[in-house]
C-alpha positions in Angstrom: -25.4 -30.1 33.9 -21.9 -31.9 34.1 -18.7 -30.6 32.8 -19.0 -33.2 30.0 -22.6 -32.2 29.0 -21.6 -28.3 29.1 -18.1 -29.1 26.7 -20.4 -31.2 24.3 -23.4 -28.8 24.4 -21.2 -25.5 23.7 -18.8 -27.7 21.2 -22.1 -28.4 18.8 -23.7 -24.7 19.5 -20.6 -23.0 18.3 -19.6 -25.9 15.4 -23.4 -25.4 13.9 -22.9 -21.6 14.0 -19.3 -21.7 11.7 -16.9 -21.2 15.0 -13.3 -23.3 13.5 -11.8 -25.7 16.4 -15.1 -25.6 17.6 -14.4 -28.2 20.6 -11.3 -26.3 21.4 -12.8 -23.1 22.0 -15.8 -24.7 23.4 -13.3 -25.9 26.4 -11.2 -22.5 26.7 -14.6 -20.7 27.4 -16.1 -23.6 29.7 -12.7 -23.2 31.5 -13.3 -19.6 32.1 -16.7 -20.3 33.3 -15.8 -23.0 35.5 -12.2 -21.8 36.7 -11.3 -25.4 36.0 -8.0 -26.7 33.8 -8.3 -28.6 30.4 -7.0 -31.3 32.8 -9.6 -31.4 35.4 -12.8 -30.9 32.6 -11.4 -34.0 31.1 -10.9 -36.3 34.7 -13.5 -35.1 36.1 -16.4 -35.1 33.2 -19.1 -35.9 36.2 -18.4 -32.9 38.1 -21.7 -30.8 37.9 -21.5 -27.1 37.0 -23.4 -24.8 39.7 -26.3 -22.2 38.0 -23.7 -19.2 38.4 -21.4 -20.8 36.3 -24.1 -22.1 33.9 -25.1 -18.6 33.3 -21.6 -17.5 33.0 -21.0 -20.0 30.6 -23.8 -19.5 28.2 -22.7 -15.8 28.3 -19.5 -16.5 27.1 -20.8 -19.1 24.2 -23.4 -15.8 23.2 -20.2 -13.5 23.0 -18.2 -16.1 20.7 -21.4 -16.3 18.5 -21.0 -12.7 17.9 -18.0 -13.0 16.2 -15.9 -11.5 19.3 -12.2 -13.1 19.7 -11.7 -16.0 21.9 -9.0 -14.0 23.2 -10.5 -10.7 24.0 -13.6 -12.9 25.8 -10.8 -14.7 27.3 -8.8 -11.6 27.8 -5.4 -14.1 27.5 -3.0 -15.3 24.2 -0.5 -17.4 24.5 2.6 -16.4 22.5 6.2 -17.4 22.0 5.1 -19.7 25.1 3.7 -16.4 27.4 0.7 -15.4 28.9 0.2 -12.4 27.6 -3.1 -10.2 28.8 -5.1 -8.8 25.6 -7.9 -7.0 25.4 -9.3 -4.8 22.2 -7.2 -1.8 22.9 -4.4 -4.2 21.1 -3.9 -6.7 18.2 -4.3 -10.3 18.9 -0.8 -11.7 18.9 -0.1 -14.2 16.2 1.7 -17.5 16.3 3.1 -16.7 12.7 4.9 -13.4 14.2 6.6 -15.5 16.3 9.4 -16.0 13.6 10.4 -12.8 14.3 11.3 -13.3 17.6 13.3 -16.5 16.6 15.2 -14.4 13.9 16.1 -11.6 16.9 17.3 -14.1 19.2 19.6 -15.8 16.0 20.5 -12.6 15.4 21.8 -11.4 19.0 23.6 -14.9 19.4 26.0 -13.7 16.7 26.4 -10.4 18.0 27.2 -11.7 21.4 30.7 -13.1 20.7 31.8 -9.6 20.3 29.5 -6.6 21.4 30.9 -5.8 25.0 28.0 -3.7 25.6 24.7 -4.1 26.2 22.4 -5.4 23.4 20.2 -2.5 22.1 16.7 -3.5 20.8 13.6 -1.8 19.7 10.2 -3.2 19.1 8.4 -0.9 16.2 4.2 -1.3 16.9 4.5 -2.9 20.1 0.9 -3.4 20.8 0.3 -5.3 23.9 4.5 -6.0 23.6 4.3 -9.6 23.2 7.4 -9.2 20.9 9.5 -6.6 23.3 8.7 -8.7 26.4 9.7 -12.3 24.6 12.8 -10.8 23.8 13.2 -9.6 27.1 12.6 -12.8 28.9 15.0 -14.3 26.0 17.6 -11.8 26.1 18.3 -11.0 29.9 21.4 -8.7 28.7 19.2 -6.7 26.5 17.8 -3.5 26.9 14.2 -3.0 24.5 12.5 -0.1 23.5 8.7 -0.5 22.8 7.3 1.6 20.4 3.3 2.3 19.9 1.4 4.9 18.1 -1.3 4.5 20.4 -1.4 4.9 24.1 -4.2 2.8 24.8 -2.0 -0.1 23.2 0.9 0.7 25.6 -1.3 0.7 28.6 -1.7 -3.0 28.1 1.8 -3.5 27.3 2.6 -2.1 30.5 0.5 -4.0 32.0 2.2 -7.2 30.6 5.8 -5.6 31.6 4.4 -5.4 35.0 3.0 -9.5 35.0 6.3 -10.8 33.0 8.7 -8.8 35.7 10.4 -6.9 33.2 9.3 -3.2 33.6 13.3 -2.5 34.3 14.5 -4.0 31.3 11.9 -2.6 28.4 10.8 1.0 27.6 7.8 2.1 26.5 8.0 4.5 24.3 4.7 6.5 22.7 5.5 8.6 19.2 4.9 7.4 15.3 7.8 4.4 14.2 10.9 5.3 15.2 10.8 8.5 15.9 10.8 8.1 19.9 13.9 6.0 19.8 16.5 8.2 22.3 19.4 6.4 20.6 20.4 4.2 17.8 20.0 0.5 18.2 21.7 -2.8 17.2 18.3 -4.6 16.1 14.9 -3.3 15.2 12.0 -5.7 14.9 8.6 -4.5 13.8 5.1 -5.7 13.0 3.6 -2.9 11.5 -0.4 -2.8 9.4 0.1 -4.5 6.1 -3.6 -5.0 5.1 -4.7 -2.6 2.3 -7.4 -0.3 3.0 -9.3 -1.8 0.5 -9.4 -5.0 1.8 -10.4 -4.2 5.5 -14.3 -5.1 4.6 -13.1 -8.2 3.6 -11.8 -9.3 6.6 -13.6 -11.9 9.0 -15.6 -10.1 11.5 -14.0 -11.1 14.5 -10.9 -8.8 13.0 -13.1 -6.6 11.7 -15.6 -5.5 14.4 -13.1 -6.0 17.0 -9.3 -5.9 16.7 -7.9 -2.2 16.1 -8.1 -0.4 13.0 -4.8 1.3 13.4 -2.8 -1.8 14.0 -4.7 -3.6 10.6 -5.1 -0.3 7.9 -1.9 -0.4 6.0 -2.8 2.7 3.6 -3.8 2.5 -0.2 -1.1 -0.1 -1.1 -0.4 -1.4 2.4 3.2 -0.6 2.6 2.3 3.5 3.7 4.0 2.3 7.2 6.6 -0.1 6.0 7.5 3.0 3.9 8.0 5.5 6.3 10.2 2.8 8.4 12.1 2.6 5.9 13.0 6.1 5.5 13.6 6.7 9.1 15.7 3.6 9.6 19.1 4.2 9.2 19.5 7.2 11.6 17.7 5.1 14.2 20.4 1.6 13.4 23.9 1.6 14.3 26.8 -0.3 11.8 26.0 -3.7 11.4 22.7 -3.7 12.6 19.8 -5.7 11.1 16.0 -4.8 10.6 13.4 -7.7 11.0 9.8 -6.6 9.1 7.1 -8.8 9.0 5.3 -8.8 6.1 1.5 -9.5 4.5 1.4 -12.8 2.0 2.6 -11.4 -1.4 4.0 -8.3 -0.6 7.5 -9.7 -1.5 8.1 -8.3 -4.4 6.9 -5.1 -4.0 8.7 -4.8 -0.4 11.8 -6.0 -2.1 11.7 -2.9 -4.8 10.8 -0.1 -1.4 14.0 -1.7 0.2 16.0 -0.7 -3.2 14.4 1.9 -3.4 14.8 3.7 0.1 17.8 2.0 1.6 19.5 1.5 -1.7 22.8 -1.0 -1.4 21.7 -2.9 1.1 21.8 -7.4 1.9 18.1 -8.6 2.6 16.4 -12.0 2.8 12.7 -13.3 2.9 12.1 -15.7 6.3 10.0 -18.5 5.4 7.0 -19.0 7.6 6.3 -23.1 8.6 3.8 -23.2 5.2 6.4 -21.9 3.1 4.9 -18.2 2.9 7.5 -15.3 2.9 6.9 -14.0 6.4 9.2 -11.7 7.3 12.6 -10.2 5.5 15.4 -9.2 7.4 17.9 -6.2 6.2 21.1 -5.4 7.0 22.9 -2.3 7.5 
């Protein structure tokens, strides 16, 4: 079988079975099998494929049909324009979350005229610390803390310190929210469980057989985390500091009344996502 036989075969298996970007995935997973680039499947579509990676490949093709992540099969997502290593001890990173890690780095540019010190960061829900290592590579004069619940999540973040280079400049921290943090910080950014429990059954299967129940369950109302953030946030932030919280579609309004609610006086705005969804609110403090 060529490469261009293999790509079409696995493209219409996993397009008839429902798999979105079917062609896409098709070449991410004949990639894997082959070892190959995107650019050397498509100049070299006559190259044949030996009966090892034939076998590997139609083992990869039986994984996607059950449901299972590209990215766990993969075990790589790309985010904020990093490799990052993923397996199902962590969250897939998203490309919407991204945002947030624009908003830190806006935010730290207009500390940096002034803050003579080193910029203090923390990273709430680190998972496999996409967010703490982008604004590490981002933010050389930084110092992050990353924060996880659970310690099979920070294994894999520590991992991808270790790839990325930056094991000196972020700490991982283990403990519930902020709680860890051994000092106050300039800039907290956090993408905690927003899904309501009652919607978990809902979900598609590939989050819902395989990505991690403790980084999706957001409690009764899905704001049970947001909530306690909230109440531990402003013995964790020093003056002027700013919280960035990403947020589930149509939680706006009711995040916007648990801001008033637990932080009182206090300037916050919604961050508009690239389909005009509030994303994401930043608070200051």
């Amino acid at each position: 079988m060529t490469l261009a036989q293999a790509l079409q075969q696995s493209a219409h298996i996993l397009h008839i079975n429902g798999i979105k970007d079917s062609r896409i995935e098709a070449r991410m997973l004949l990639g894997h099998a082959t070892n190959l680039s995107p650019v050397q499947i498509y100049t070299e579509p006559q190259q044949i494929l030996s009966l090892e990676e034939e076998a590997k490949l139609q083992t990869l093709i039986g994984r996607r049909l059950q449901h299972e992540p590209a990215a766990y099969i993969l075990q790589r997502k790309e985010f904020y324009g990093i490799d990052f290593y993923v397996d199902r001890r962590v969250l897939i990173p998203r490309p919407e979350t991204e945002i947030l890690v624009d908003a830190a780095i806006q935010f730290a540019g207009s500390r940096s005229r002034y803050l003579k010190r080193q910029l203090l960061v923390a990273d709430i829900g680190t998972g496999c610390g996409a967010i703490a290592i982008s604004l590490a590579l981002n933010l050389r004069r930084s110092k992050v803390y990353a924060a996880d619940l659970s310690p099979v999540a920070l294994q894999v973040a520590r991992l991808n310190c270790q790839r990325q280079k930056v094991t000196e400049q972020v700490t991982l921290l283990t403990g519930n929210l902020l709680q860890p943090l051994p000092e106050t910080v300039d800039l907290i950014v956090a993408n905690l469980p927003y899904i309501r429990k009652s919607e978990l059954p809902d979900l598609s299967p590939e989050i819902a057989k395989f990505e991690p129940k403790i980084a999706l369950d957001g409690g009764e109302n899905g704001l049970e985390w947001v909530k306690q953030l909230l109440q531990q946030v402003r013995e964790k932030i020093k003056a002027g500091g700013r919280l960035l919280l990403e947020i589930g579609q149509n939680h706006d309004k009711e995040i916007g009344r648990l801001i008033r609610s637990c932080l009182h006086e206090v300037n916050f705005e919604f961050i508009m996502d690239f389909s005009a969804i509030k994303r994401a609110v930043k608070i200051d403090l």
